[in-house]
C-alpha positions as CSV (number, residue, x, y, z in Angstrom):
1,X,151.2,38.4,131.9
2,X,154.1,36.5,133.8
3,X,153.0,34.2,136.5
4,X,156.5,32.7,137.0
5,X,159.3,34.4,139.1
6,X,162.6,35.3,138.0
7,X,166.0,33.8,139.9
8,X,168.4,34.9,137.3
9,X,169.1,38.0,139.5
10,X,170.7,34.9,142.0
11,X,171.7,33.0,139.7
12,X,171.4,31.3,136.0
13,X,171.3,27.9,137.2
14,X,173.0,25.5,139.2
15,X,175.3,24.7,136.4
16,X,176.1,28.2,136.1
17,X,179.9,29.5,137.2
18,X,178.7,32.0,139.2
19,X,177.1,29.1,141.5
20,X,179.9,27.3,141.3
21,X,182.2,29.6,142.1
22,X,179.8,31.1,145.3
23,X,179.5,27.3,146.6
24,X,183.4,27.1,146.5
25,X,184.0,31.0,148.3
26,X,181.6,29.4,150.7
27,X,183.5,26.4,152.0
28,X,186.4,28.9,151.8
29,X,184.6,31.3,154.1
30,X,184.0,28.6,156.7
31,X,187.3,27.7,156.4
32,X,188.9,30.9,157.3
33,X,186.0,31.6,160.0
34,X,188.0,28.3,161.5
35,X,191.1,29.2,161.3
36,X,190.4,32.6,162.5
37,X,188.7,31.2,165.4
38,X,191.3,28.8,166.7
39,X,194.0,31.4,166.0
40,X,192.7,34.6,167.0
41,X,189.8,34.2,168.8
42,X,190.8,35.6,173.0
43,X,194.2,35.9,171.8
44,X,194.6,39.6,171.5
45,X,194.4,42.0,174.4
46,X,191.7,44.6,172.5
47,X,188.2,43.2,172.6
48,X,187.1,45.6,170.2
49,X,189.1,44.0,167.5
50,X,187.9,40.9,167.9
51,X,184.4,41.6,168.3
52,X,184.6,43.7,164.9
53,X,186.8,41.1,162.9
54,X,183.8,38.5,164.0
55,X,181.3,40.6,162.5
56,X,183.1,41.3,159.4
57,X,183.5,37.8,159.0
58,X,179.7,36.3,160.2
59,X,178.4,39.1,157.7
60,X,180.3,38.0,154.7
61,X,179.5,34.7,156.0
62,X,175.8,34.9,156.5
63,X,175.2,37.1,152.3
64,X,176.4,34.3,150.7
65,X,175.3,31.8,152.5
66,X,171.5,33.4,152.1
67,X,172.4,33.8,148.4
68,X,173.1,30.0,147.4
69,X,170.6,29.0,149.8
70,X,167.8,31.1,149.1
71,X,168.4,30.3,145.2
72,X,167.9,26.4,145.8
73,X,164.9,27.0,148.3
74,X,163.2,28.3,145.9
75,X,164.1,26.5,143.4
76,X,162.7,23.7,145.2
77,X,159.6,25.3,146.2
78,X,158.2,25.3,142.6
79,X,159.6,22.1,141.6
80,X,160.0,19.6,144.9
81,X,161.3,16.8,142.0
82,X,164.4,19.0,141.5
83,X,167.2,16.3,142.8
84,X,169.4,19.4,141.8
85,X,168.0,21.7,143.8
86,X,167.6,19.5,146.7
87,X,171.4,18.4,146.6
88,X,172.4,21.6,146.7
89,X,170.6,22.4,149.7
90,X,171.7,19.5,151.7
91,X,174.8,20.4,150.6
92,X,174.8,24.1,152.3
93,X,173.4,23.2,155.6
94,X,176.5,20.3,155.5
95,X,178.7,22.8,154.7
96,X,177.3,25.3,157.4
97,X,177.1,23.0,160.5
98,X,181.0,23.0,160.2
99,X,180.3,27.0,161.5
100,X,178.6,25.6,164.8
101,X,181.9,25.3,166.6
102,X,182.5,28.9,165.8
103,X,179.5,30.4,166.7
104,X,179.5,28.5,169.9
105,X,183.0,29.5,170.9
106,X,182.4,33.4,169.9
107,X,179.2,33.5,171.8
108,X,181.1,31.5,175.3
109,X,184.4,34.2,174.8
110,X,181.5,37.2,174.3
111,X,179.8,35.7,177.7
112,X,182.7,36.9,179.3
113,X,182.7,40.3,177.6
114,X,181.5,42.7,180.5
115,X,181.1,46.5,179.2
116,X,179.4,46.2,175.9
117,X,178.2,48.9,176.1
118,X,181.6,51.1,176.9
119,X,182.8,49.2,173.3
120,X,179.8,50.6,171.6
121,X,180.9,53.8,172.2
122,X,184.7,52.7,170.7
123,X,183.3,51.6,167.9
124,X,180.9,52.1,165.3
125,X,180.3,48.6,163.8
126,X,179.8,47.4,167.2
127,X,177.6,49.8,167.9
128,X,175.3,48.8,165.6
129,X,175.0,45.4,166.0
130,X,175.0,46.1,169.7
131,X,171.3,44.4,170.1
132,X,172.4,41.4,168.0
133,X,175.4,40.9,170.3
134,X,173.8,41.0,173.3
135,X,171.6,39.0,172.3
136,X,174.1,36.1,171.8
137,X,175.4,36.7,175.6
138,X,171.8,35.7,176.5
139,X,171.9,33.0,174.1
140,X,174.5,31.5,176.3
141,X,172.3,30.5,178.9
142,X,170.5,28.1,176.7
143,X,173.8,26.7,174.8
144,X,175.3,23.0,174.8
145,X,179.3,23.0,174.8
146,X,180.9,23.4,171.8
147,X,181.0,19.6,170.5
148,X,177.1,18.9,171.7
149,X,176.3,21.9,169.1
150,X,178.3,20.6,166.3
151,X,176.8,17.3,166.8
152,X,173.5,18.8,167.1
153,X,174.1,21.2,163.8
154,X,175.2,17.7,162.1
155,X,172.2,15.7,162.9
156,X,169.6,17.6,162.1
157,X,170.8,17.6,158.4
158,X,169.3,13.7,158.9
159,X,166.7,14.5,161.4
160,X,164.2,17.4,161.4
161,X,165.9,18.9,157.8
162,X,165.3,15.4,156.1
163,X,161.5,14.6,158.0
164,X,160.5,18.0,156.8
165,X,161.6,17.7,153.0
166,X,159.8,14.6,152.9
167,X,156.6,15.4,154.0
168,X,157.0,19.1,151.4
169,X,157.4,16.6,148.5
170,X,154.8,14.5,149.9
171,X,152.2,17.3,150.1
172,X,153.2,19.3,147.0
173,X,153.1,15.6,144.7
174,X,149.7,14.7,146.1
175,X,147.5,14.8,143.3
176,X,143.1,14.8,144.5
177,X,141.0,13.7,142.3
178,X,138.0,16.0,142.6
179,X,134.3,15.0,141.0
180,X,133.6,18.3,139.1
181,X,129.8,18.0,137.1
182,X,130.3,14.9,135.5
183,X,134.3,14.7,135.1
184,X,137.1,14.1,137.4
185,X,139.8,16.1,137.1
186,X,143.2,14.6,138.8
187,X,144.4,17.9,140.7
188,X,147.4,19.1,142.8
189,X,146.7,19.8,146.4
190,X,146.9,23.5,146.2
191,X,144.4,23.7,143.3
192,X,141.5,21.0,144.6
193,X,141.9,23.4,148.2
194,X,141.5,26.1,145.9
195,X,138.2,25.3,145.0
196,X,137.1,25.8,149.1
197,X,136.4,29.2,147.5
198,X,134.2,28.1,144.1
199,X,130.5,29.5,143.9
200,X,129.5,26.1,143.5
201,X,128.4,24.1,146.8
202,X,128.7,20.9,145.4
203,X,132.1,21.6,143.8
204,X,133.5,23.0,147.7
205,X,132.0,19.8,148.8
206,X,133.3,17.0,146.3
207,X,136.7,19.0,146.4
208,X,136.7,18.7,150.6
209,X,135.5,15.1,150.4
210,X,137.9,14.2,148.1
211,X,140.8,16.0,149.8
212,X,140.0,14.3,153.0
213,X,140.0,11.0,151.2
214,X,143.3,11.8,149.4
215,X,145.0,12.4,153.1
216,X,144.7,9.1,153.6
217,X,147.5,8.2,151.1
218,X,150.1,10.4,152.9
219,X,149.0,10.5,156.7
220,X,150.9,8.0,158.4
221,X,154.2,9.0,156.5
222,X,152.9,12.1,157.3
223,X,152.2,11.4,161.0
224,X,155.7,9.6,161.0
225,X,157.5,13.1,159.9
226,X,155.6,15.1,162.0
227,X,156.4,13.0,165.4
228,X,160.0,13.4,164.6
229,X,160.2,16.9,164.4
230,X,158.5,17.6,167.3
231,X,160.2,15.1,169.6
232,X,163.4,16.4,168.0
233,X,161.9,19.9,169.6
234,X,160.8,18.5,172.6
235,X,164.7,17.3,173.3
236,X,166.5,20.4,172.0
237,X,164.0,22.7,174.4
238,X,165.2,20.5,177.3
239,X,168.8,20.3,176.4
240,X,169.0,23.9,176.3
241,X,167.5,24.5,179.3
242,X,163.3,25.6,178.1
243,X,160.9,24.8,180.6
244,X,159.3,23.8,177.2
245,X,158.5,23.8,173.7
246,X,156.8,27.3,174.1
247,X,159.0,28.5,176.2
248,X,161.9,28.2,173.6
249,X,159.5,30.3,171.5
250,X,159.2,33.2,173.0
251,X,162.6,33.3,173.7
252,X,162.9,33.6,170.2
253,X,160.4,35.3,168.8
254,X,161.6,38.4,171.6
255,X,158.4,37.9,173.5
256,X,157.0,37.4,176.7
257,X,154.7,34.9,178.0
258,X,152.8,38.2,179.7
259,X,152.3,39.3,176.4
260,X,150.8,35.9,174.9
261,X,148.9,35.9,177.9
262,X,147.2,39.0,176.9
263,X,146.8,38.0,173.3
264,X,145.2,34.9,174.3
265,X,142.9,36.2,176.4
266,X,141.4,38.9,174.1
267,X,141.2,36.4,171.2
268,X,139.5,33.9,173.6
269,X,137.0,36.6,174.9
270,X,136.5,37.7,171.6
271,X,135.1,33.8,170.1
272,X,131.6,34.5,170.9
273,X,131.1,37.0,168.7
274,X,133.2,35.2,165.7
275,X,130.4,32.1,166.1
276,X,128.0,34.6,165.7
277,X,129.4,35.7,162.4
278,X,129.8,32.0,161.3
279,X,126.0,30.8,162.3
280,X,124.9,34.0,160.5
281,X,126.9,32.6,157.5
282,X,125.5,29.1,158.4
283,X,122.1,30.6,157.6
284,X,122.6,32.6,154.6
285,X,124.1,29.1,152.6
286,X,121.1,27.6,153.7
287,X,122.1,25.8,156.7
288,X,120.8,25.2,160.2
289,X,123.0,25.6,162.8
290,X,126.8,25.8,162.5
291,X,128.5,25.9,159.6
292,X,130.3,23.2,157.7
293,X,134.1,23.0,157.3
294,X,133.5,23.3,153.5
295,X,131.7,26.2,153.3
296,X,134.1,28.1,155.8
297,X,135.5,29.9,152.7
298,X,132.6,30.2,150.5
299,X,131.8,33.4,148.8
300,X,128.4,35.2,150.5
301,X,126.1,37.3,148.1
302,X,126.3,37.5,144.8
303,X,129.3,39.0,143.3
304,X,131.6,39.9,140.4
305,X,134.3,39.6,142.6
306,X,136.8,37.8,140.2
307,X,140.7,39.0,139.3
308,X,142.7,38.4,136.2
309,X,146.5,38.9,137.2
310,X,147.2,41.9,135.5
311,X,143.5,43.6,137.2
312,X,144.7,42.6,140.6
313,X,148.2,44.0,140.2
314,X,146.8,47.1,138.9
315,X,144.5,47.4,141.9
316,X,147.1,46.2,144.4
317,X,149.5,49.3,142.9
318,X,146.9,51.9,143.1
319,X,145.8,51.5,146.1
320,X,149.1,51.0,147.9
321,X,149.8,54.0,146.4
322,X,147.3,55.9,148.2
323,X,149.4,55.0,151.1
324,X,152.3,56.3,150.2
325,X,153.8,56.5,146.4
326,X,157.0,54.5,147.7
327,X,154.9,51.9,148.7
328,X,152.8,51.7,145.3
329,X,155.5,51.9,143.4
330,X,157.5,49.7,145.6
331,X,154.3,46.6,144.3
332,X,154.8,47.6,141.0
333,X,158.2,46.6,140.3
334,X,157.6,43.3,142.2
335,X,155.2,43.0,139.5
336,X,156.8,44.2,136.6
337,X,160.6,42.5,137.8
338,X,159.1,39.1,138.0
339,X,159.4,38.8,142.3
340,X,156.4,36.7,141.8
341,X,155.4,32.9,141.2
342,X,151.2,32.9,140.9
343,X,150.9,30.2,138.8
344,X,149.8,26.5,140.4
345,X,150.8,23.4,139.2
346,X,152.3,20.0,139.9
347,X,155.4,20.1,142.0
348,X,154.9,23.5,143.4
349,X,154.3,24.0,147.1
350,X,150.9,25.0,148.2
351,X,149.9,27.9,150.0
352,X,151.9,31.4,149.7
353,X,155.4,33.0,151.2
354,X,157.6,35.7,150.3
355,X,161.7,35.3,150.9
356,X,163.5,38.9,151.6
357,X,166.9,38.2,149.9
358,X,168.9,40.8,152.0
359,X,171.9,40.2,149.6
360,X,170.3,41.7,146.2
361,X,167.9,44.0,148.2
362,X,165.0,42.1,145.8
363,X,162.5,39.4,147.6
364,X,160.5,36.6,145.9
365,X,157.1,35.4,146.5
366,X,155.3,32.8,146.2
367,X,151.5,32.3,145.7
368,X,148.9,30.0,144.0
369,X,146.6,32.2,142.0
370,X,143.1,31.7,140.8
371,X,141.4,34.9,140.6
372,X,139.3,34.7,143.7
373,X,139.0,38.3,145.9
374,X,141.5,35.8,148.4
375,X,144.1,35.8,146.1
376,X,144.4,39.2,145.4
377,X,144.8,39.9,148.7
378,X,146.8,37.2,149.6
379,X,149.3,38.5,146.7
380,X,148.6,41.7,149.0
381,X,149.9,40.2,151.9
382,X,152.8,38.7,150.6
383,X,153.6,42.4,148.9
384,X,153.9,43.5,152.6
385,X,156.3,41.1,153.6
386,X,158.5,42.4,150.8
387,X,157.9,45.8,151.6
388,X,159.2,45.1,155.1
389,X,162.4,43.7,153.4
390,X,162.6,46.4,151.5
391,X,162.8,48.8,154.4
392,X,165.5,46.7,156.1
393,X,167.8,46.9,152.8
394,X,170.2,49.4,154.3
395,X,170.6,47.7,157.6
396,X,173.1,45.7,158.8
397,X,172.2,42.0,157.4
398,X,172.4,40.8,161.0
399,X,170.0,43.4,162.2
400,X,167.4,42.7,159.4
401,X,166.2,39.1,161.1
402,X,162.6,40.1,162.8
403,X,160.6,38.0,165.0
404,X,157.9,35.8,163.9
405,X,155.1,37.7,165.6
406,X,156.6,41.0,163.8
407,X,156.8,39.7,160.5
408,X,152.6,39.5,160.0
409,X,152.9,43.7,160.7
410,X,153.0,45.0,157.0
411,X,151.8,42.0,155.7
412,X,148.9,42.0,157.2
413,X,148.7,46.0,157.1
414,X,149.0,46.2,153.3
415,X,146.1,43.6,153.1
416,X,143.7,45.7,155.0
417,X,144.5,48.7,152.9
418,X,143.3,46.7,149.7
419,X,140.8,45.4,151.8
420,X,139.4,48.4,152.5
421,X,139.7,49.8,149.6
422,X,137.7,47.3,148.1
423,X,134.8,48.1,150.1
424,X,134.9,51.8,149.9
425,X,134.8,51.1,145.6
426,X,132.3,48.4,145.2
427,X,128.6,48.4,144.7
428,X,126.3,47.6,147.4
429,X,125.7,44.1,146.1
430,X,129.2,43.6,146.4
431,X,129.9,44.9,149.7
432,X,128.6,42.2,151.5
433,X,130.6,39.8,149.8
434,X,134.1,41.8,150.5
435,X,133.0,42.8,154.3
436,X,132.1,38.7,154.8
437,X,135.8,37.9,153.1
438,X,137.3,40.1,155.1
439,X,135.8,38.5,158.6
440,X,136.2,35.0,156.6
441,X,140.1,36.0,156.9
442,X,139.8,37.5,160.6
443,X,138.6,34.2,161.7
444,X,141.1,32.3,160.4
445,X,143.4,34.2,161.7
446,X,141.9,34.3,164.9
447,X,139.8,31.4,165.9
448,X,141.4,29.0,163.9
449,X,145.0,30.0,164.7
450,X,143.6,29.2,168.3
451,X,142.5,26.3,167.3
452,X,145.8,25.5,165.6
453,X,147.8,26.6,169.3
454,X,145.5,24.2,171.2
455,X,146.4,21.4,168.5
456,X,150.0,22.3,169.0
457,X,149.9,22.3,172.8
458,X,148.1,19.1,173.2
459,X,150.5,17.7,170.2
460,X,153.5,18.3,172.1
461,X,152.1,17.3,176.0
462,X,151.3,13.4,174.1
463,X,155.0,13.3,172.2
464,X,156.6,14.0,175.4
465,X,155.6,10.4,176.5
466,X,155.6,8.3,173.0
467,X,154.6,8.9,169.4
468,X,151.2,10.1,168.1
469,X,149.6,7.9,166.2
470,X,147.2,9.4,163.2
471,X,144.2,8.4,164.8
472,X,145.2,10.5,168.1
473,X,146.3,13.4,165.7
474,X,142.9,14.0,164.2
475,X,141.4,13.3,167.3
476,X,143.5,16.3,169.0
477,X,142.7,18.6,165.9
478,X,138.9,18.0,166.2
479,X,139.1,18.3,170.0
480,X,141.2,22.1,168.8
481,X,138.6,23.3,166.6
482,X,135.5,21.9,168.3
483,X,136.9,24.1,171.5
484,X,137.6,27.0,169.6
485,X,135.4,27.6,166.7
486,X,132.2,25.9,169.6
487,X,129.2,25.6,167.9
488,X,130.5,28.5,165.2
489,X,131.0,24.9,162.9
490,X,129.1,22.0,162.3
491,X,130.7,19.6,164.6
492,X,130.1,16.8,162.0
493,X,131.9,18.3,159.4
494,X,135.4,19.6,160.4
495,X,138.9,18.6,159.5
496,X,140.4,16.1,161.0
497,X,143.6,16.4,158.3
498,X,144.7,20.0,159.3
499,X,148.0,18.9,160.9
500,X,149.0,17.3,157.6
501,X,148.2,20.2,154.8
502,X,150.1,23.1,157.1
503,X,153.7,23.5,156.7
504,X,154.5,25.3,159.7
505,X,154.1,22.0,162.1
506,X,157.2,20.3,159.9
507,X,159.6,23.5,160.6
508,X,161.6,22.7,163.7
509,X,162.7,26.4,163.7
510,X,159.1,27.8,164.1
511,X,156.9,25.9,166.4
512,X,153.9,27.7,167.8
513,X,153.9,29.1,164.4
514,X,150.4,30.4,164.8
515,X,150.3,32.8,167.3
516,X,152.2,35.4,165.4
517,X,149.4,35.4,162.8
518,X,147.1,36.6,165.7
519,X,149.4,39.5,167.2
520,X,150.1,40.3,163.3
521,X,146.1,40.9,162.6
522,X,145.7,42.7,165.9
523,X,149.0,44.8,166.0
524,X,148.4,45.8,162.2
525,X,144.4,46.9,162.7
526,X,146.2,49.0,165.7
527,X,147.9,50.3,163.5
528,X,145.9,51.3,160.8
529,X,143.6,52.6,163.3
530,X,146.0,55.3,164.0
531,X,147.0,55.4,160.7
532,X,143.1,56.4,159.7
533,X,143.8,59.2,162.6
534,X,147.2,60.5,161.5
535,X,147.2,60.5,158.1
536,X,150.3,61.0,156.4
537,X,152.1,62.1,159.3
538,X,151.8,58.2,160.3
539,X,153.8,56.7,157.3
540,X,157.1,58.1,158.4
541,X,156.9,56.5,161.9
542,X,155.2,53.4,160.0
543,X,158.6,52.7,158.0
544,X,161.0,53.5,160.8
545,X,158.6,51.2,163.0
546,X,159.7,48.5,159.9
547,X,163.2,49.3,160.3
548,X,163.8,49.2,164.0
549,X,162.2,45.0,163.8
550,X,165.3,43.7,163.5
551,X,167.0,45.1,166.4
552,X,164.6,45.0,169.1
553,X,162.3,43.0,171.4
554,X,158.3,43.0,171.0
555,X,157.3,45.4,173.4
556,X,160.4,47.8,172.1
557,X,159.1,48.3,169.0
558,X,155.6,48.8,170.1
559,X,156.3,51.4,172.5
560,X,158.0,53.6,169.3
561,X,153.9,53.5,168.6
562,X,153.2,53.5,172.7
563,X,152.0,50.4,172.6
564,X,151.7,48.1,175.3
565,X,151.3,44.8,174.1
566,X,151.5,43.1,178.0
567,X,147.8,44.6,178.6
568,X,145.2,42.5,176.4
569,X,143.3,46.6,176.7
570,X,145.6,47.2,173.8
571,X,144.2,43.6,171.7
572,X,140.5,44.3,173.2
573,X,140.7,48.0,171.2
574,X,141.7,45.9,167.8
575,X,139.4,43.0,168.8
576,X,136.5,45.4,168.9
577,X,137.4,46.8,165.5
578,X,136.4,43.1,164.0
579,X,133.5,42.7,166.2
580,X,132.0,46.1,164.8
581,X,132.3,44.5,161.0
582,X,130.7,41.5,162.5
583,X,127.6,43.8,163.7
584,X,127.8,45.1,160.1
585,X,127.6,41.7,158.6
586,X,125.2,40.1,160.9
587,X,122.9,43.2,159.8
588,X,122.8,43.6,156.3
């Protein structure tokens, strides 16, 4: 079966005169954005024109910009020694900090714009886009005049943009050579982190030994990468007016700091009873105490619990399906289209994505599969972000960008409904095994995404004053995970390396990345706890839940569920969920 995705339905290649062509409408585009903008822009007396003909024009704008970008994105992703693809890419964002100017002076003209609300009613475009517009007046408050923002779209092309592409290709070309029996086999990171999840003890050892040791041949470039983004953050939150880092996040990612607040404290309440879960795994691989950072993801039990491609896509399909048939069917043609890239190997990034490509109402992901029970539901996962797309495909392209903490909704949904599934089918020897991955992934998601927020926290408190040296990084990851996994771990064996292998710290655009992992879990096993309730009744709301991401705030779209996400009550409830599978666990 094909493990490699299809981009054809973007384009043939870069060669191709389709791309060609596209690249050239784009610098057109920008272009007669400019002229517009100089010319028209507060010139005529009917704000409803204006506001409309801006629209038009930052929608035709955005769908092809997302086209030719998304194409060399990806195209990158599964070959980072594509000079091609990377040209192209710097080419783009060159090409699209010439729009800064234009944004800027829209958004300072629509500052002044008083009755928004009386246009909306005058018009129909404006009326829905009416979120997404006010949302640029608040945006105001935080923006630097109109040459500080085209400087600042301009050098970040040779900042944060260059830093992070540097430390992707020096990640994804990293090869580990892992001591397997007697052999050792020269691996790419994403395959020798892989093995985290063999049978084998020795293997999950060797292969975390000998990725630890392989760090060390990328960590200060690394560490050099990393302290340039996040100073590069740390200055942009304080030129546009953040109290901080975090601050700049919520603001983004539509959320309050009450609602964090309650998030945190649920999730830090609830750590007590994940370290019981991890010393009762501690005990069943034979150790005393905690457990060791290598066996964090080793399978409990004896099990069968191995995929082939084509089996997991099959079991993905039917038992979305039992969901709702859109949804099932919805998997399928990912699968049978070629949406997917599952196959590892050298030059491909690690981990897993999926990219909703708005313009052909398709989306593309990416995984590394190797037949563990992980990476079927990983593929799972990913499958829900798609589906999420796939409910925003008749909205408005600038009312189909979600918050961060939204987006882990029906991924993290879909996962629990294979996940479940799983456990309802399998034998009793196998139960064990899917219950323990289940909580494996819950405590990632959980303790070690607080783990990851501490890192972050203390990460940007010690840039604010100088670099970070490498030393000082692993010693502010250890410090993270010995505070939130407590004596969960065997302090002797953690991972120092943790800021290095996850790409979310190199993304200017998404600091504080992990947080929205932990509202995703919770708000999702909400969710399907109502679901369980409802029925079938639920899956209607469910999709017009989806729909209505990109054009509100957090609490907004909770409350269409009546939800309130400011009272950590709400997290407790969805806490307590995972704490009865840990009771489950601890007694079988």
């Amino acid at each position: 079966m094909e493990m490699r995705w299809s981009l054809k339905e973007l384009y043939p290649s870069f060669a191709a005169p389709a791309f060609k062509k596209d690249m050239e409408r784009l610098a057109a585009e920008i272009v007669t954005l400019r002229r517009w903008t100089l010319t028209r822009l507060g010139k005529g007396k009917n704000p409803v024109t204006t506001i409309e003909e801006y629209l038009k024009q930052r929608i035709a704008l955005t769908t092809l910009n997302e086209r030719l970008g998304v194409f060399a994105n990806l195209s990158f992703a599964v070959n980072t020694s594509d000079d091609t693809a990377k040209t192209a890419l710097e080419a783009i964002d060159r090409m699209l900090s010439e729009t800064a100017e234009d944004r800027v002076k829209f958004a300072q003209w629509l500052a002044g714009v008083k009755n928004l609300d009386a246009l909306a009613k005058r018009s129909k475009l404006i009326g829905e886009h009416l979120f997404h517009l006010r949302e640029i007046q608040e945006n105001t408050k935080h923006m630097l005049s109109e040459k500080e923002e085209v400087l600042f779209a301009k050098m970040r092309m040779t900042g944060s943009t260059a830093w992070g592409s540097l430390q992707n290709t020096l990640t994804s070309t990293l090869m580990v050579p892992v001591k397997i029996g007697k052999k050792v086999e020269e691996l790419p990171l994403p395959a020798a982190r892989n093995l985290a999840y063999d049978p084998d003890k020795t293997v999950r050892k060797a292969a975390y030994e000998a990725e630890l040791a392989a760090y060390a041949k990328v960590d200060e470039s690394s560490a050099a990468c990393l302290n340039a983004i996040k100073g590069e953050v740390i200055t942009t939150a304080a030129l546009r007016g953040f109290d901080s880092p975090l601050a700049m996040t919520l603001h983004h990612s539509r959320m309050d700091k009450k609602t964090l607040d309650a998030l945190l404290t649920a999730m830090r309440e609830s750590l007590p009873q994940f370290r019981k879960y991890l010393r009762k795994k501690a005990k069943l691989l034979g150790h005393k105490g905690g457990l060791p950072f290598y066996d964090l993801f080793a399978p409990v039990g004896k099990s069968d619990l191995r995929f082939t491609y084509y089996i997991a896509h099959q079991f993905i399909v039917r038992n979305f399906s039992s969901f709702s048939p859109e949804l099932g069917a919805f998997a399928d043609n990912a699968f049978k289209k070629h949406w997917i890239d599952a196959e590892p190997r050298k030059g491909k990034v690690g981990g897993a994505f999926c990219y909703n490509i708005h313009p052909i109402g398709e989306s593309r992901i990416l995984s590394n599969f190797t037949g563990s029970f992980t990476n079927m539901t990983t593929l799972a996962h990913e499958l829900g972000h798609a589906y999420h797309g796939h409910c925003l495909k008749s909205e408005s392209f600038l009312n189909s960008d979600y918050p961060m903490p939204l987006a882990e909704t029906a991924s993290i949904f879909c996962e629990t409904i294979v996940t479940q599934a799983a456990i309802a089918a399998a034998p009793k020897r196998d139960v064990a095994a899917i219950l323990e991955n289940q909580l494996m992934g819950a405590t990632q998601v959980i303790v070690d995404i607080y783990s990851r927020y501490l890192f972050e926290t203390a990460l940007f408190a010690g840039r604010a004053d100088s670099s970070v040296p490498v030393a000082r990084l692993k010693t502010l990851m250890l410090n993270a995970q010995k505070e939130a996994y407590g004596d969960g771990l065997d302090k002797d064996t953690l991972h120092p390396y943790m800021w290095l292998c996850k790409p979310h710290y190199y993304d200017p655009d998404h600091n504080f990345y992990n947080f929205p992992y932990a509202f995703g879990l919770l708000f999702a096993k909400g969710l399907y706890a109502e679901y369980l309730k409802r029925g079938d009744t639920f899956v209607k709301d469910y999709d017009r839940l989806l729909r209505e991401t990109g054009k509100n705030d957090i609490a907004t779209v909770a409350k269409l569920m009546r939800i309130d996400v400011r009272k950590p009550d709400f997290w407790r409830g969805s806490l307590a969920i995972v704490g009865r599978d840990i009771d489950t666990f601890c007694a079988l």
